[in-house]
C-alpha positions in Angstrom: 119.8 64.1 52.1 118.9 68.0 53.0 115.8 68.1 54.9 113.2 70.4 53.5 111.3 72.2 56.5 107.9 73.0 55.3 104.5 74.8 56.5 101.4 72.7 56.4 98.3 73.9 57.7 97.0 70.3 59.1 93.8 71.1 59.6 91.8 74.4 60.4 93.3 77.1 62.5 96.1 74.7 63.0 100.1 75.0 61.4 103.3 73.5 61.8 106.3 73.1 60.3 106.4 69.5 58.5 110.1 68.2 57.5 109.4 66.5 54.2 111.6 64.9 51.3 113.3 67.4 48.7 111.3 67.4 45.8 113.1 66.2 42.3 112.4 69.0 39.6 111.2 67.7 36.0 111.5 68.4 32.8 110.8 71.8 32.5 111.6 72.8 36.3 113.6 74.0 38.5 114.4 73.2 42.0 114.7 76.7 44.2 116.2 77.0 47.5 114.4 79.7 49.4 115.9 83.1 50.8 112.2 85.0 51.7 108.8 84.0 51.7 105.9 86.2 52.1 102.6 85.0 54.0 99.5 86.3 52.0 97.4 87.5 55.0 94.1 87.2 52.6 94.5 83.7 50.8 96.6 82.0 52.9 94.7 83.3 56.0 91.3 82.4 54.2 92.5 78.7 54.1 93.8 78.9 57.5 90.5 79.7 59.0 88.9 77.2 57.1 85.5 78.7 57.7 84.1 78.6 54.0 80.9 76.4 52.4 81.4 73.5 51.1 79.7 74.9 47.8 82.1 78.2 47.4 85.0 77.8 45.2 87.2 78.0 48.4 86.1 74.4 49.1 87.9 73.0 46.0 91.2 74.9 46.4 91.7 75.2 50.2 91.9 70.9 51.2 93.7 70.1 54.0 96.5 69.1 54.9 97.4 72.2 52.5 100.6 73.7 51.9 100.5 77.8 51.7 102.5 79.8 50.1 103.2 81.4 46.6 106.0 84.6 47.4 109.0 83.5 47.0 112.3 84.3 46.4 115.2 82.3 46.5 118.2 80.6 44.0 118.0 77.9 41.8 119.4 75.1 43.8 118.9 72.5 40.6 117.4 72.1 37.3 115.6 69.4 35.4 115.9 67.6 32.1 116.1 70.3 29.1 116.6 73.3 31.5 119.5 75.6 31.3 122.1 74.4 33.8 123.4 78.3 34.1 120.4 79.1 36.3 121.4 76.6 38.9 123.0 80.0 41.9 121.0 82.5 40.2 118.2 84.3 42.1 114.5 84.5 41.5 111.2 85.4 42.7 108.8 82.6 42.3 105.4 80.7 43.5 107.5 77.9 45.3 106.0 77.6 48.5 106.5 78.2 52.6 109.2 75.6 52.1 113.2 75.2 52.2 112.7 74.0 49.0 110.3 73.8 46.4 110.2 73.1 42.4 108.7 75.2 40.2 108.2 75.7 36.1 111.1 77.7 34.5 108.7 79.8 33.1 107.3 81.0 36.3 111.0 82.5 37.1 110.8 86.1 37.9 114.7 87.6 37.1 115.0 89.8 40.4 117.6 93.0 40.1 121.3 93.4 41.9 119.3 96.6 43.2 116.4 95.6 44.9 116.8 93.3 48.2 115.2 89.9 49.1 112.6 91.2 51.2 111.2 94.2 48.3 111.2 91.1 46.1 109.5 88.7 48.2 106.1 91.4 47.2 106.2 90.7 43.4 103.2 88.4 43.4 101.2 91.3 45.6 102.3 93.8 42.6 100.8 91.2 39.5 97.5 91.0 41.5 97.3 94.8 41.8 98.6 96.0 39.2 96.0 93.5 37.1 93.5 95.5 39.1 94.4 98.9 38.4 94.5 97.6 34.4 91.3 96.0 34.1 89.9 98.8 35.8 90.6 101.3 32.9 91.4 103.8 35.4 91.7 107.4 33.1 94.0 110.2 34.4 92.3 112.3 36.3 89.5 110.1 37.5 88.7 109.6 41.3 88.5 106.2 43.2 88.1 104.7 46.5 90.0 101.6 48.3 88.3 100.0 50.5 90.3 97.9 52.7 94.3 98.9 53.3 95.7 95.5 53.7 98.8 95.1 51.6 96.8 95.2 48.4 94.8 97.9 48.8 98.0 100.0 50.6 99.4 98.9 46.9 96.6 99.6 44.5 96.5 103.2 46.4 100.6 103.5 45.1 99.8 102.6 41.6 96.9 104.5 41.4 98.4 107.6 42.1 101.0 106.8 39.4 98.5 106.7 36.9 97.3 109.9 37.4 93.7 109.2 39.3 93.1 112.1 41.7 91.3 111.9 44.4 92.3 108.2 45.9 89.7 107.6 48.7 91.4 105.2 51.0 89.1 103.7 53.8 89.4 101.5 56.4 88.7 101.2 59.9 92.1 101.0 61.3 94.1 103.9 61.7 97.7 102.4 62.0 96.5 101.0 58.3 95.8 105.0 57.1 98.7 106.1 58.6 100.7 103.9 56.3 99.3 105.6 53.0 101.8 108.1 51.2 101.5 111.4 52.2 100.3 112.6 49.3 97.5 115.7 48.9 96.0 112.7 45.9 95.3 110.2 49.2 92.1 111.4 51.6 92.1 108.6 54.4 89.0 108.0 55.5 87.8 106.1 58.8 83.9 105.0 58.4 84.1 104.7 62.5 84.4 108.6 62.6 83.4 109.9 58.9 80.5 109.3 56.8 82.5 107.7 53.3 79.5 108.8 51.2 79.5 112.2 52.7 83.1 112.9 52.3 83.7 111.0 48.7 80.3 114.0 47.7 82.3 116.7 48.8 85.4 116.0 47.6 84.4 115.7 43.8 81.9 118.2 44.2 79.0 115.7 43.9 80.4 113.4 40.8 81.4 110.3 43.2 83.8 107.7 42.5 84.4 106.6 38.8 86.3 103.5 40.0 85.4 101.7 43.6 87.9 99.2 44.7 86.8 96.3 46.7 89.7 94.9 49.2 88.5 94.2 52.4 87.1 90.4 51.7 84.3 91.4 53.9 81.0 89.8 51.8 78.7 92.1 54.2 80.7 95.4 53.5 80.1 94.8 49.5 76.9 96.2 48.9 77.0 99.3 50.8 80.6 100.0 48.8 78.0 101.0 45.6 77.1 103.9 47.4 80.4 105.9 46.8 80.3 104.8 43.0 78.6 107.1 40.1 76.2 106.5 37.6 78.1 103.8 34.9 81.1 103.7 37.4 83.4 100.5 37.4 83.1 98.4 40.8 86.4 96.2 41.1 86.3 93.1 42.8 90.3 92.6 43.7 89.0 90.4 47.3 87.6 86.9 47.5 85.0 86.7 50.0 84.6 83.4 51.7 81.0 83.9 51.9 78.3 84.9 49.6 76.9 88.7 49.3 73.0 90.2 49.3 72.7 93.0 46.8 70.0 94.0 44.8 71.1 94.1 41.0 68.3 96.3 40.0 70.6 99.1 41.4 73.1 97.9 38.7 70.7 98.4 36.2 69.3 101.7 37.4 72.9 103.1 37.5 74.1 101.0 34.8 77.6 100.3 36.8 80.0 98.0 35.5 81.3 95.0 37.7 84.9 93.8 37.0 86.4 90.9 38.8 89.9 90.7 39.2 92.1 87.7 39.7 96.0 87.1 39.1 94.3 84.1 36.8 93.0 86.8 34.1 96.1 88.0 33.7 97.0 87.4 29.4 99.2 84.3 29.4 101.4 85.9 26.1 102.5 89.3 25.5 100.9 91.1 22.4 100.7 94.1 20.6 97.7 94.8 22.5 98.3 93.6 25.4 101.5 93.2 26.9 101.1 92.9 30.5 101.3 89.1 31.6 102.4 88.2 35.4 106.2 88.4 34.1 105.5 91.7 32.5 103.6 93.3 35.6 106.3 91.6 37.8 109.3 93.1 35.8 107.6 96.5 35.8 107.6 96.1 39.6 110.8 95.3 40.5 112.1 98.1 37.6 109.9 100.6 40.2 111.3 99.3 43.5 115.2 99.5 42.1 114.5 103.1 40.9 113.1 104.1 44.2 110.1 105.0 42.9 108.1 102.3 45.0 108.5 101.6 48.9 108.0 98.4 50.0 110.2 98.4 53.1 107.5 100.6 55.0 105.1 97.8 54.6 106.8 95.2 56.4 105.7 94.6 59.9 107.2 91.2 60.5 110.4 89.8 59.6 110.9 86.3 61.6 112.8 82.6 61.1 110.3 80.3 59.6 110.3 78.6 62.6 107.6 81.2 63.9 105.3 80.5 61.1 102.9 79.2 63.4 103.4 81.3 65.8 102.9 84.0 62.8 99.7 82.8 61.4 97.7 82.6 65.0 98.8 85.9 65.5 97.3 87.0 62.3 94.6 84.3 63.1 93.6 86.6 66.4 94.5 90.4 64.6 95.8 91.2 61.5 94.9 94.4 61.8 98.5 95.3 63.1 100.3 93.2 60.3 100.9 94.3 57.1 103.9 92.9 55.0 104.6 89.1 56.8 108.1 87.6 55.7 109.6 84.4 56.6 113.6 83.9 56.6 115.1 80.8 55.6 118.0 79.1 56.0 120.9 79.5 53.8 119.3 82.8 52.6 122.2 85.2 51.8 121.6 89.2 53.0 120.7 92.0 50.6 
């Protein structure tokens, strides 16, 4: 029987790589062979740490022995009762896990194009949970906003704003291999609170109106309240992070300035397409990959790691220590075909 090498983080702060038993798929599923995994360096390093309350919502989802992972891409290696036996070779981008192989629902298949390679693909989920943000924000052409936080979803919610038209994008963050990532673009100010005053600069640069739309991505809880300073009267505050701990603000400035706080999880995403609403995970996802195979989106200039699974544990105490030098984490896996 194939052995299927899997991560597991065994307890907190602690991974290695687990050989456990193929799983069957069932009715409705598939069974996919991995090519490239992506390590979420905001969930999955959440989990890892392990460091949350047992009252936050972390505590239900994050239970050890856990099994990270949801950035996949890989073939369909088998298929279950009632499922289309012309998938079995085909690739997709899925939410199988860190694993040789993992089963998932057909319907969570994400067709990936001849055009783009197994590493662009392996960031579809990042582009649903961004792309969800920039969406439920409402963001109007020729608004202004600020990222905070240039991890891999903020580097992509600062892409996608400046496709849809929002001028000035403030991106902050106190790492400058992070700003240097940004597009060059005269749209994208980088801004470094160690050495600039965010307030100060988002004032001059829209000549005292502030930020319609503020973009919370750093997962810091203590960071959160000063973020409302950049924001104007009845701006939209966007909550794309999950802090593992809970933040102090004082809602009466919420009422004073009557600003408008929008969470933003991939879980609010519609479940159906309709005529008002058409962008679901598939959608979002397809819209992503259509990008990436036109050219119009770089991915490859976010990837800073590209090593066997083998290193994942390596890879995640790394991160553990810094991840301020990571950016796009990929894991290759055996059998995996180049593209």
């Amino acid at each position: 029987m194939p052995e299927n090498p899997t991560v597991v983080f065994t307890e907190p702060k602690k991974a290695v790589i687990e050989n456990r038993p193929v799983p069957k798929p069932g009715s409705g599923e598939v069974l996919v062979k991995s090519r490239r995994t992506l390590i979420s360096t905001g969930t999955e390093l959440t989990i890892f740490r392990g460091e949350y309350t047992k009252e936050s919502a972390w505590a239900g989802y994050g239970i050890f022995p856990f099994v990270p992972g949801y950035d996949n891409v890989g073939d369909v290696a088998d298929v279950g009762p009632g499922v289309d036996k012309s998938l079995v070779g085909k690739r997709f981008g899925s939410y199988a896990p860190h694993a040789l192989y993992g089963v998932v629902p057909v319907a969570q298949l994400r067709t990936v194009p001849e055009k783009v390679t197994d590493d662009q693909a392996a960031f579809f989920t990042i582009a649903q949970i961004t792309l969800n943000a920039v969406r439920r924000a409402d963001a109007q052409f020729g608004e202004s906003a600020v990222v905070y936080g240039l991890g891999l979803l903020g580097q992509f919610i600062v892409r996608e704003l400046l496709f849809s038209g929002i001028r000035p994008v403030f991106a902050v963050d106190i790492v400058d291999r992070r700003l240097a990532l940004l597009p060059s673009h005269p749209g994208v100010i980088p801004v470094n609170p160690k050495t600039e005053n965010v307030k100060q600069v988002v004032t001059q640069r829209t000549k005292g109106r502030m930020a319609d739309v503020v973009y919370e991505v750093t997962g810091s809880h203590a960071l959160i309240p000063g973020e409302f300073e950049a924001l104007k009267t009845q701006g939209r505050f966007i909550v794309v992070s999950s802090p593992a701990a809970k933040s102090e603000y004082d809602f009466n400035e919420v009422n004073v300035h009557s600003f408008t706080i929008i969470g933003v999880h991939v879980s609010s995403h519609p479940e159906y397409e309709t005529p008002w609403n058409q962008w679901t995970r598939a959608r979002n996802a397809e819209f992503f990959f259509d990008m990436v195979a036109a050219g119009e989106f770089d991915v490859d200039s976010l990837i800073s790691h590209k090593e066997p699974y083998a290193k994942a544990p390596e890879l995640y105490q790394m991160l553990l220590k810094d991840r301020s030098q990571a950016m796009g984490v990929i894991l290759k896996w055996n059998g995996s075909k180049p593209r």
